[in-house]
C-alpha positions as CSV (number, residue, x, y, z in Angstrom):
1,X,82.2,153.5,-44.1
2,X,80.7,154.6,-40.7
3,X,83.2,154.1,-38.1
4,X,82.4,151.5,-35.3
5,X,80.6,151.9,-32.5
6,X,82.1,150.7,-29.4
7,X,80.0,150.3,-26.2
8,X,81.4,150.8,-22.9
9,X,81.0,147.4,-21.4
10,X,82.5,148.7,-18.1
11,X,80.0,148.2,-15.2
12,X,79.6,150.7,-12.6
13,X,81.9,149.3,-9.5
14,X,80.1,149.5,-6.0
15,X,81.8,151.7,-3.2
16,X,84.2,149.6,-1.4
17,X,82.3,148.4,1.8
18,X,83.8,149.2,5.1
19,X,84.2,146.7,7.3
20,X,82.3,147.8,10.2
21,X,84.6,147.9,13.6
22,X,84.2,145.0,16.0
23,X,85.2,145.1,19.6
24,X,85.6,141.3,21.5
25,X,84.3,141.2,25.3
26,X,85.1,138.1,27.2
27,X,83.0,137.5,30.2
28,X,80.3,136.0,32.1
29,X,76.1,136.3,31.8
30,X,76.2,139.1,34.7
31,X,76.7,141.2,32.8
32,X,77.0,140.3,29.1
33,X,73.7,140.6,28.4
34,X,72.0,140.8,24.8
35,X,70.0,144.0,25.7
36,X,73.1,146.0,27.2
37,X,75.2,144.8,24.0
38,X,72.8,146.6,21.5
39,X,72.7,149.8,23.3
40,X,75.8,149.8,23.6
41,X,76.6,148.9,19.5
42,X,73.4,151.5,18.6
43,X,75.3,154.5,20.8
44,X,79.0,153.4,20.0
45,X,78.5,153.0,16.3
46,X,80.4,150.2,15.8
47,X,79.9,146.0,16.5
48,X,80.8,144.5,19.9
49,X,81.0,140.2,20.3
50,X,80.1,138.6,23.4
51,X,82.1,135.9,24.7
52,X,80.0,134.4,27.6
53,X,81.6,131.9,29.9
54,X,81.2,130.2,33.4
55,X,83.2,132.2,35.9
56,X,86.1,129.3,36.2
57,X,86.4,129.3,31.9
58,X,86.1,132.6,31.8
59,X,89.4,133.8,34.2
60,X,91.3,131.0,33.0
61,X,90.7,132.0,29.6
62,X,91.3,135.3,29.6
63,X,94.7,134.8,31.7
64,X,95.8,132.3,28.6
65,X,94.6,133.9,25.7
66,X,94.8,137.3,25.7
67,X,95.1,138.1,22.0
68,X,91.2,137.0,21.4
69,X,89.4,139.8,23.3
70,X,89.5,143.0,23.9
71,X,87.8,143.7,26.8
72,X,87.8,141.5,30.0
73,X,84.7,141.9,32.2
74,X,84.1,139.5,35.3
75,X,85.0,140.9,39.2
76,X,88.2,142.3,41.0
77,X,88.2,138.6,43.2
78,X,89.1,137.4,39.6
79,X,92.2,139.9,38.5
80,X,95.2,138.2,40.4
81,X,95.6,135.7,37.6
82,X,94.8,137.3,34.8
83,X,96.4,140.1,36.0
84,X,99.9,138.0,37.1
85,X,99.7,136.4,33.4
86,X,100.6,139.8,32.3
87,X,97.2,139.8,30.0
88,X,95.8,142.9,30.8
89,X,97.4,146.4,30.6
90,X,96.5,149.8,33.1
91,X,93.5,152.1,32.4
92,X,94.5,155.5,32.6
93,X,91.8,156.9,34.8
94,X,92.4,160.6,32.7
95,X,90.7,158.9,30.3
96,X,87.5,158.0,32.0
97,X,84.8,160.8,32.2
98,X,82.9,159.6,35.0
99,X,85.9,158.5,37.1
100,X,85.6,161.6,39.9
101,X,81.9,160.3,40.4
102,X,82.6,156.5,40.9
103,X,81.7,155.7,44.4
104,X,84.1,155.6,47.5
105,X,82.7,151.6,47.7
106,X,85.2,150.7,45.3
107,X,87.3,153.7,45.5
108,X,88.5,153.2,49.5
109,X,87.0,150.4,50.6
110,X,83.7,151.5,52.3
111,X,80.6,153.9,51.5
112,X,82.3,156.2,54.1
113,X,85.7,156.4,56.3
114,X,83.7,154.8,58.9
115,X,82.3,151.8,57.4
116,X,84.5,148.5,57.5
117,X,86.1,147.3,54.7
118,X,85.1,143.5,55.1
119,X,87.4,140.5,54.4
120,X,88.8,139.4,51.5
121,X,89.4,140.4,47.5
122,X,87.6,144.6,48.8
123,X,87.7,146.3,45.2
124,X,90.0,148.8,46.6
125,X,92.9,146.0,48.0
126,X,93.3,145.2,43.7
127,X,91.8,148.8,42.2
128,X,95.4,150.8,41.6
129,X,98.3,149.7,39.6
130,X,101.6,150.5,41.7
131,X,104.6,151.9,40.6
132,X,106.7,148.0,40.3
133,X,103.0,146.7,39.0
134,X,101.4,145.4,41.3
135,X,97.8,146.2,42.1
136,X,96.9,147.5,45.8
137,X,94.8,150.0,47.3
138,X,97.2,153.0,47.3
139,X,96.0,155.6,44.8
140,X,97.6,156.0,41.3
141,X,96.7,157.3,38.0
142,X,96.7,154.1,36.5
143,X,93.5,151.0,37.4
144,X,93.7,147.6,36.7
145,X,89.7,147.0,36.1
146,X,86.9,149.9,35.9
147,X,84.6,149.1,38.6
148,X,80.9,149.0,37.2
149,X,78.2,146.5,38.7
150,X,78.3,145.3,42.3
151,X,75.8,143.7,44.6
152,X,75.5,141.7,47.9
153,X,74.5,138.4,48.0
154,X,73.5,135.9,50.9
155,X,70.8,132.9,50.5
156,X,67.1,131.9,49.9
157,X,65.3,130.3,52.6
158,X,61.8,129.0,52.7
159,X,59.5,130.6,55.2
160,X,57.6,127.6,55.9
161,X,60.2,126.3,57.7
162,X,62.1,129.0,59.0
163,X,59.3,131.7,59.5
164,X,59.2,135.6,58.7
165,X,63.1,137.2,59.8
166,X,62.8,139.5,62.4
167,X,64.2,143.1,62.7
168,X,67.5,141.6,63.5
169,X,67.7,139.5,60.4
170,X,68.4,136.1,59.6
171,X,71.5,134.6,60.0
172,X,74.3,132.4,57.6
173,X,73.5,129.5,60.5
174,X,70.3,128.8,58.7
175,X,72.5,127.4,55.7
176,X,73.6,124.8,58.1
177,X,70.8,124.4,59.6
178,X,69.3,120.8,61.0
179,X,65.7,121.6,60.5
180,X,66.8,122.0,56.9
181,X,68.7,118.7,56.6
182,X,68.0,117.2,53.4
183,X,67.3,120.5,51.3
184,X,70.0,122.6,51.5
185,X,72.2,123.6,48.3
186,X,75.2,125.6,47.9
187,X,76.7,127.1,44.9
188,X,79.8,125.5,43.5
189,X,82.2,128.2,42.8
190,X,85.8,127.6,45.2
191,X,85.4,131.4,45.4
192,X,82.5,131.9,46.3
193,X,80.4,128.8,47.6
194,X,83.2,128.2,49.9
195,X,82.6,131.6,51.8
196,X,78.9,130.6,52.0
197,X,80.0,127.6,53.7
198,X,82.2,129.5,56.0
199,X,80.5,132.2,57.2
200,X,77.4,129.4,58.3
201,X,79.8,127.3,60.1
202,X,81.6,130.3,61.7
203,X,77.9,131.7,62.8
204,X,76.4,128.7,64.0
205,X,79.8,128.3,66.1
206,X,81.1,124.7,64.4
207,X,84.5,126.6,63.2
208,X,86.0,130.3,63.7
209,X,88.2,131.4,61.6
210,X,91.1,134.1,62.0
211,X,90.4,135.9,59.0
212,X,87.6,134.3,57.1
213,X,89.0,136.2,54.3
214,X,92.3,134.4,53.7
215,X,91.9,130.9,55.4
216,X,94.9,129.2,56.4
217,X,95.4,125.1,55.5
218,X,94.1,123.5,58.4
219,X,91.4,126.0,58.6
220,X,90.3,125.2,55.3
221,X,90.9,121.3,55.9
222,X,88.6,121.9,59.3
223,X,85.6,123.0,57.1
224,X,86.2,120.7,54.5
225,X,86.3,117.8,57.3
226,X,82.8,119.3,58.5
227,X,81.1,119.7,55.3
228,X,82.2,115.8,53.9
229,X,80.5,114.9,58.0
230,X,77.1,116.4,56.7
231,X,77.2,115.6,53.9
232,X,77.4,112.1,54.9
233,X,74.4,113.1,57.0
234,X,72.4,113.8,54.1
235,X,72.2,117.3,54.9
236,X,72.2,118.8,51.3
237,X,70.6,117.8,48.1
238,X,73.5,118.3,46.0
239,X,75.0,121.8,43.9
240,X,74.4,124.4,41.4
241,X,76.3,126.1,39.0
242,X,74.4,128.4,36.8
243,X,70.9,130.8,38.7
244,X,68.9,128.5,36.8
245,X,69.6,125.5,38.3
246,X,69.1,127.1,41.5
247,X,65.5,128.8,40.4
248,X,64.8,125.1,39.3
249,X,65.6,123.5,42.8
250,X,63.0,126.4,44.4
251,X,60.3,125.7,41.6
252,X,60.7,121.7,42.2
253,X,60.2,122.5,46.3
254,X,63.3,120.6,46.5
255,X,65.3,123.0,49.2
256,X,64.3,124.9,52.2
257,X,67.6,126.9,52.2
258,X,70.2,127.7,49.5
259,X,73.0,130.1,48.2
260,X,71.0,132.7,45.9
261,X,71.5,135.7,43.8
262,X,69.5,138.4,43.0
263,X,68.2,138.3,40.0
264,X,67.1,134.9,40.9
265,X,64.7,135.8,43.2
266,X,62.1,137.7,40.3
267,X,62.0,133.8,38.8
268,X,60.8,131.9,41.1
269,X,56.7,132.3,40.3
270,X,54.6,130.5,42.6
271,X,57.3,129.8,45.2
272,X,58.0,133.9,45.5
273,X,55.6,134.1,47.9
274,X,57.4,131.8,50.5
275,X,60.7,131.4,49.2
276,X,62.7,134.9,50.3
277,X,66.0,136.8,50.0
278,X,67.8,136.9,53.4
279,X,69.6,140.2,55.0
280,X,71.7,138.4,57.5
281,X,72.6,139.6,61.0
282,X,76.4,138.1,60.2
283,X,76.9,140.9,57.1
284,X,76.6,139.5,53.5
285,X,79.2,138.4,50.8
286,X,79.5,141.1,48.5
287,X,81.1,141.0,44.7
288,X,82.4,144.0,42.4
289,X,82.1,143.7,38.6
290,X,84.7,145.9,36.6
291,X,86.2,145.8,32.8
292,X,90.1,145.5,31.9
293,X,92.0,146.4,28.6
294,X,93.6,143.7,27.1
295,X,97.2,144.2,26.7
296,X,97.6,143.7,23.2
297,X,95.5,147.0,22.7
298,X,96.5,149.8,20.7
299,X,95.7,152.6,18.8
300,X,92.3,152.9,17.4
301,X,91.3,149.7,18.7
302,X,92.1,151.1,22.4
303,X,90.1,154.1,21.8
304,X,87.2,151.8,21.0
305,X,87.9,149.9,23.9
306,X,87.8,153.6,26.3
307,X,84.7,154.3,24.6
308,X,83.1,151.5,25.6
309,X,84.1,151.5,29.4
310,X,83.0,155.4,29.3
311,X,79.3,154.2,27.8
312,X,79.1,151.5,30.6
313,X,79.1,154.8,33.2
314,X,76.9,156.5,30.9
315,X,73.2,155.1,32.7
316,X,71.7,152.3,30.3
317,X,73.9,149.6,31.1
318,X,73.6,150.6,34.6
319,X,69.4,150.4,34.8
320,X,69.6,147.4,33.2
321,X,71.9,145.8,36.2
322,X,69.4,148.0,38.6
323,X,66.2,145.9,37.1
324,X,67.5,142.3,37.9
325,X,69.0,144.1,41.3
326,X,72.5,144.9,40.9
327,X,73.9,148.1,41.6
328,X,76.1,150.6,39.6
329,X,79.3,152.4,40.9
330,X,78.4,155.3,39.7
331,X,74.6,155.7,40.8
332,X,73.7,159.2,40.2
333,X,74.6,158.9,36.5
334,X,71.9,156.3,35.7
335,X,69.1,157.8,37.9
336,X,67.5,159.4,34.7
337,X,67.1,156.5,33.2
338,X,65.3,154.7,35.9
339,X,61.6,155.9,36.5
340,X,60.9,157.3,40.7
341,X,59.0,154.2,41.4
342,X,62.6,152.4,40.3
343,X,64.8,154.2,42.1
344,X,63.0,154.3,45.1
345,X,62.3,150.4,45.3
346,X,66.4,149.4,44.0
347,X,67.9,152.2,45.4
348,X,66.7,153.7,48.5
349,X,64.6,151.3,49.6
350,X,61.1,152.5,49.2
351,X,58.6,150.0,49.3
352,X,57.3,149.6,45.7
353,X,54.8,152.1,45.1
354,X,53.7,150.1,41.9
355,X,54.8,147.2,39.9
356,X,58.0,147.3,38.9
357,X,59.5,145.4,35.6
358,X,62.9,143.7,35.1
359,X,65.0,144.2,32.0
360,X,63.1,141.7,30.1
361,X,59.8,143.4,30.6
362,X,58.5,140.7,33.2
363,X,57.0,142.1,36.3
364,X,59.8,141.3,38.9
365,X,58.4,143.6,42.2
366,X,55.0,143.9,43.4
367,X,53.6,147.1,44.3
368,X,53.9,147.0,48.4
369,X,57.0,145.0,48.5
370,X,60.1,146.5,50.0
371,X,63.9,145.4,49.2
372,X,65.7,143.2,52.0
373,X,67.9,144.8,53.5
374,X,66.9,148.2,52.6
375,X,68.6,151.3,51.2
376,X,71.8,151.1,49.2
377,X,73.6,152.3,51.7
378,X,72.4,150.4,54.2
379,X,73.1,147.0,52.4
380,X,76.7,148.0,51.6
381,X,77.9,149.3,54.7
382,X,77.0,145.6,56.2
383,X,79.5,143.9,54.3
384,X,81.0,141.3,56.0
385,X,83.0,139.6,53.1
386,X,83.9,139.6,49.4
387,X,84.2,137.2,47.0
388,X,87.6,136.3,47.3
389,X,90.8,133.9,45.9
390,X,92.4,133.1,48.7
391,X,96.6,133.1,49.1
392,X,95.7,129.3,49.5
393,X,93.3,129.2,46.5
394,X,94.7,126.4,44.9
395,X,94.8,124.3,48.1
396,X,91.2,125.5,48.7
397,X,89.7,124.8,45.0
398,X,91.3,121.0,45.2
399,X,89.8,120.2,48.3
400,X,86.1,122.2,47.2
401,X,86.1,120.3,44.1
402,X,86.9,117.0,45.8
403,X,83.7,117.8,48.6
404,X,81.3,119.0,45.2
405,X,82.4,115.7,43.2
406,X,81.1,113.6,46.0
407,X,78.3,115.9,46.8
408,X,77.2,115.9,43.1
409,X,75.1,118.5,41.3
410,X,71.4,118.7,42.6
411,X,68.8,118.4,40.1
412,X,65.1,119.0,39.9
């Protein structure tokens, strides 16, 4: 009797798949953009989520829960909170590469020892962790947020009405302006659309302020008080919340003057050609992006998390932000990755010696244009504030959000 013949039934198991590494980023549409998160995953080798919210979601979120990101990017005018809530832990600067070539901008305060600071939430009054931790602007070997992306702002304002500026500029009075009653918008953001406010009734000589920066209660009351008067005068056409609402307003013809931002002014098609960025006489309101460890970070995880902060001084991330007009801390170390004609329009304030593209491949300069404002250096050392949270933010946000509820949002 032949023995039996058995079969080996046993399949061949598959390799056990690894589950590919994921790192969480919780921030805002600055600078969580699609095109910056796949460089970033196709250099780092492993997966990174955006979480993109509106600035007011996006701090109060990250000061609550913690434990569902990794990384925190928004601006150093958002860190008291999150940072008080004890959701974020130090970055050891030994561990970033680049850290000797991040500019003096955010490292002291100004572009050089004799440039002014400028009111308010300056980078370096929140950069270094102290020694009872705290965050202030005495230099330690621990950060709170790595500065990356930074840019100043002022407003859009229709040339029809308010002519070609002259070589001493504009001026934040325009966004108050009478001959503009009707069509004016501001941004609503207590942090930031408040300062807009302030600065135009402080140059047109309704209000001064002590220090703009850090307004006391009746100050703020006294601009309130002046903004509910025109508003009652019909001098605005309402708010805007997200750069697209604010392209729309332009598009519709439906303001002569508004709060803007820079990568704003590459959409605005037909109405580029009389609808401008402003360099104002006054200084402008500057901002300063950055990243933060969450504190729950250890491990492997927190060398993912190093890896990515040292690939956002690397130069892709920073071109990117240098195509919709945003400028890197670190400047030098993204210059290969811009083309001459770049560099010399964004940077140093060439005028365009050809078209120029934004990150999305749309042409955003024309050849013969040249950057308000000019140079780099010339635009940051004429800071006159930064996007700020006041020590009477609270106060301040109640009352703006009472004056925007009544004002309403503006639409097309």
């Amino acid at each position: 009797v032949m023995p039996a013949i058995t079969r080996n039934t046993h399949k061949l198991s598959s390799p056990p798949q690894v589950k590919r590494r994921i790192l969480r980023v919780r921030g805002t549409d600055v600078t969580l953009l699609e095109e910056v998160r796949q460089m970033a995953v196709a250099d780092l080798g492993f997966d990174i989520q955006h979480e993109s919210l509106d600035f007011l979601t996006c701090q109060h979120r990250a000061a609550m829960d913690p434990m569902n990101y990794d990384i925190y990017e928004q601006c150093f005018h958002n860190l008291d909170i999150v940072w008080y809530w004890g959701a974020l832990q130090p970055i050891e600067t030994r561990r970033i590469k680049q850290w000797d070539n991040i500019g003096d901008l955010a490292k002291t305060g100004g572009i050089s020892k004799y440039t002014w600071t400028g009111h308010g939430d300056a980078p370096v009054r929140k950069l270094y962790v102290q020694p009872d931790g705290t965050l202030g602007q005495q230099p330690m070997p621990t950060i709170s947020m790595l500065p990356t992306a930074h840019n100043v702002d002022s407003f859009g304002y229709d040339t029809r009405l308010f002519g070609e500026e002259g070589p001493e500029g504009s001026s934040w009075a325009w966004l108050l302006d009478r001959r503009a009653r009707g069509r004016i918008a501001l941004v609503d953001e207590p942090a930031i659309g408040i300062f807009d406010a302030a600065l135009a009734a402080e140059a047109n000589g309704d209000l001064s302020f002590q220090d703009i920066g850090n307004m006391t209660v009746d100050e703020i009351d006294s601009l309130m008080a002046l903004l509910d008067t025109l508003r009652q005068q019909g001098f605005f056409v309402g708010s805007w919340v997200s750069p697209e609402q604010a392209e729309a307003l332009v598009h519709a013809d439906r303001v002569s003057v508004q709060s803007m931002w820079s990568p704003s002014y590459a959409n605005l098609g037909p109405m580029k050609d009389v609808f401008r960025e402003s360099f104002p006489r006054e200084g402008y309101r500057a901002w300063h992006g950055g990243a933060s460890l969450a504190r729950h970070l250890t491990g492997s995880k927190l060398d993912m998390a190093y890896d990515y902060l040292n690939w956002w001084l690397t130069g892709p991330a920073g071109a990117v932000m240098a195509r919709q007009g945003h400028y890197m801390t670190n400047a030098e170390g993204l210059r290969e990755y811009l083309s001459p004609e770049e560099w010399g329009y964004w940077y140093d304030g060439d005028v365009a010696r050809c078209d120029l593209k934004g990150p999305d491949g749309r042409i955003v300069v024309r050849q013969g244009q040249r950057r308000p404002g000019g140079a780099y250096r010339e635009r940051v050392s004429r800071i006159a504030l930064w996007n700020t949270v006041m020590d009477e933010y609270n106060y301040a946000a109640r009352s703006w959000n009472r004056f925007i509820a009544a004002l309403g949002t503006a639409t097309p």
